[in-house]
N, C-alpha and C positions, 0 to 999 in steps of 0.2 A: 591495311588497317585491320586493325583485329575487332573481333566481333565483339560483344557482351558476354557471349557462352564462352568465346575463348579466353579471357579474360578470367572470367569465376574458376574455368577451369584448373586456369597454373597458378592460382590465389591458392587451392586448395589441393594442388597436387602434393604438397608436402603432410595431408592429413590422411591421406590413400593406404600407406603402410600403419598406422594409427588403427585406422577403423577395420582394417584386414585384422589386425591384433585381437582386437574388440570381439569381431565377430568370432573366429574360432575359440575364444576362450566361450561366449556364451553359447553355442553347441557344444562345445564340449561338455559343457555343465548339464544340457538337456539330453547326451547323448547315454550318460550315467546308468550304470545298473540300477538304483535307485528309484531314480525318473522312471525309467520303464516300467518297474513293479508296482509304482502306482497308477499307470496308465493303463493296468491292467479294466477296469472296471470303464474306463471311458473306451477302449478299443471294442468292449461287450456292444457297450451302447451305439457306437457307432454301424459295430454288425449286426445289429437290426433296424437302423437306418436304413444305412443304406443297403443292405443284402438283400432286400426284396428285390430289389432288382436285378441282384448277381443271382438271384433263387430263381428268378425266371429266363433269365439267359443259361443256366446252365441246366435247365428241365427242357427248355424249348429246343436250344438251339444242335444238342447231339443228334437229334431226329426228326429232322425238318420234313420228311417224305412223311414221316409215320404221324406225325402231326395234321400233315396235308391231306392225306389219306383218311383220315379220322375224322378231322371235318366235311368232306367229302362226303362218306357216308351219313353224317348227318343231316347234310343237306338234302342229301337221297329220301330219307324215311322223313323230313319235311313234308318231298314234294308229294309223295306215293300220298302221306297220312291226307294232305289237304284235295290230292287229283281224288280219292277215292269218293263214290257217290256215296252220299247218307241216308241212312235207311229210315224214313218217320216213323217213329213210335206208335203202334199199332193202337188204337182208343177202343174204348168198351163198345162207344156206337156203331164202329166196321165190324165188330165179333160177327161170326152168325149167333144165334140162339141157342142153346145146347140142344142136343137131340134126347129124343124120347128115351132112350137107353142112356145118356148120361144123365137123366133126369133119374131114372129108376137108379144106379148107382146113386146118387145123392141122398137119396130118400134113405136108403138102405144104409149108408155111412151113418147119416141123422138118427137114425136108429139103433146103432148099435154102439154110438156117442151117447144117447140118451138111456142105456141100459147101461153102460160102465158109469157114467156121470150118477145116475138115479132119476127121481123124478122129474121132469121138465119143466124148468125156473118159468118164472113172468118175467116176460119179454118186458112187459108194461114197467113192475117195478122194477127193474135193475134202471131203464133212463132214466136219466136226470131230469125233473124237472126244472123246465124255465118258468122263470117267474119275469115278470114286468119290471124294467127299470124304474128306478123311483129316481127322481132330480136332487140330485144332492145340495141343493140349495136348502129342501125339506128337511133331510138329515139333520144338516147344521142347524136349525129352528129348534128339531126336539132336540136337541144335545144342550143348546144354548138355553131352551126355556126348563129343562130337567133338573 
């Protein structure tokens, strides 16, 4: 007994050379110099789809040592940067105190700062004075009753 599938089969064996016909006429039509010259603009677009990935197989893959090597080294100046001890930041309070001779230096630069400069400003007015916040709820009072 014959199956279902064998059945459909020799129904439609005689449409076999049919659709063979079919099919080579319609490549042939897409095979066209024509066809091609507009697929000029979609073949762009598809190489940069997908070429990122042929862009990294063919950067990566000539030099697989020199790659490995390269990482390698990276990892190297990871380990040394992170093994290395850190040095705390020296604070004004550990300083010593200058000595009596960087003292006199000092004095002596101050001075001859103060002769190119000219007279010796007020230390006093050049600060800024601060004043007292005032609540800006007050603000808005006199603005509102003004």
């Amino acid at each position: 007994m014959k199956t279902p599938r064998e059945i459909l089969l020799a129904r439609h064996q005689a449409a076999m050379p049919k659709l063979d016909a079919i099919r080579r006429a319609a490549l042939g039509r897409l095979n066209n110099e024509a066809t091609k010259a507009q697929s000029g603009p979609a073949s762009f677009v598809a190489l940069f789809l997908g070429g990122s990935q042929k862009l990294w197989r063919e950067l990566l893959w000539p030099h697989p040592a020199a790659w490995a090597a390269l990482a390698g080294v990276w990892l190297v100046l990871l380990a040394v940067h992170f093994a290395a001890p850190e040095t705390p930041p020296r604070s004004v309070a550990s300083q010593s105190p200058p000595s009596p001779q960087i003292r006199e230096l000092l004095k002596q630069q101050e001075q001859l700062f103060a002769e190119l400069v000219g007279p010796k400003l007020n230390r006093e007015a050049d600060r800024p004075r601060t004043t007292a916040p005032q609540p800006r709820s007050s603000r808005r009072e006199e603005i509102l009753n003004a």
